[in-house]
C-alpha positions in Angstrom: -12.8 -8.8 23.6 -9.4 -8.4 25.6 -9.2 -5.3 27.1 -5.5 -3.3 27.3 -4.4 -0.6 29.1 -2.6 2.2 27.2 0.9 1.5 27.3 0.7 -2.7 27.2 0.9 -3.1 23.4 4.8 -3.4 22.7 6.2 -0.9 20.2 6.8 -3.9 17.5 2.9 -4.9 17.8 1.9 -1.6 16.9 3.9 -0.8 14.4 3.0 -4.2 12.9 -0.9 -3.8 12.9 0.3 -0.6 11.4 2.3 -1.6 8.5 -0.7 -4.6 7.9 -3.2 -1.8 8.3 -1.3 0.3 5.8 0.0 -2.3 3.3 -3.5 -2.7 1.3 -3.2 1.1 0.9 -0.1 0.5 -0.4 -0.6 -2.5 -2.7 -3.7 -0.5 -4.3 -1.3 2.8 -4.5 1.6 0.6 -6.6 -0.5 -1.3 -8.7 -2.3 2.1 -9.7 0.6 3.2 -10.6 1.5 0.6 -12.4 -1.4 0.8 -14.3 -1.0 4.3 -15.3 2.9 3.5 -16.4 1.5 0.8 -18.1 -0.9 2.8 -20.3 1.2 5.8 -20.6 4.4 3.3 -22.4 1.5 1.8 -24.6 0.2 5.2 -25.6 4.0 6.7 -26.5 4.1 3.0 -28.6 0.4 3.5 -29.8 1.1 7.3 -30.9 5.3 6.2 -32.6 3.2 3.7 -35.0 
């Protein structure tokens, strides 16, 4: 395993292994909501018939 000092990892690689660290959070966060949109426009539709 390579071994780095504080300090070595650039500012753009970090921020990267953030945003890939963060961006399955974020998929699961979107498609939630989508899902609860989702059921809320087919309850207004199911509750108008």
């Amino acid at each position: 395993l390579l071994h780095l000092e504080p300090g070595t990892i650039s500012t753009t690689t970090r921020d990267d292994l953030i945003l890939i660290g963060i961006s399955p959070y974020l998929a699961w966060t979107f498609a939630l909501q989508g899902e609860i949109m989702f059921g809320f426009c087919w309850f207004l539709v199911y509750s108008y018939e």
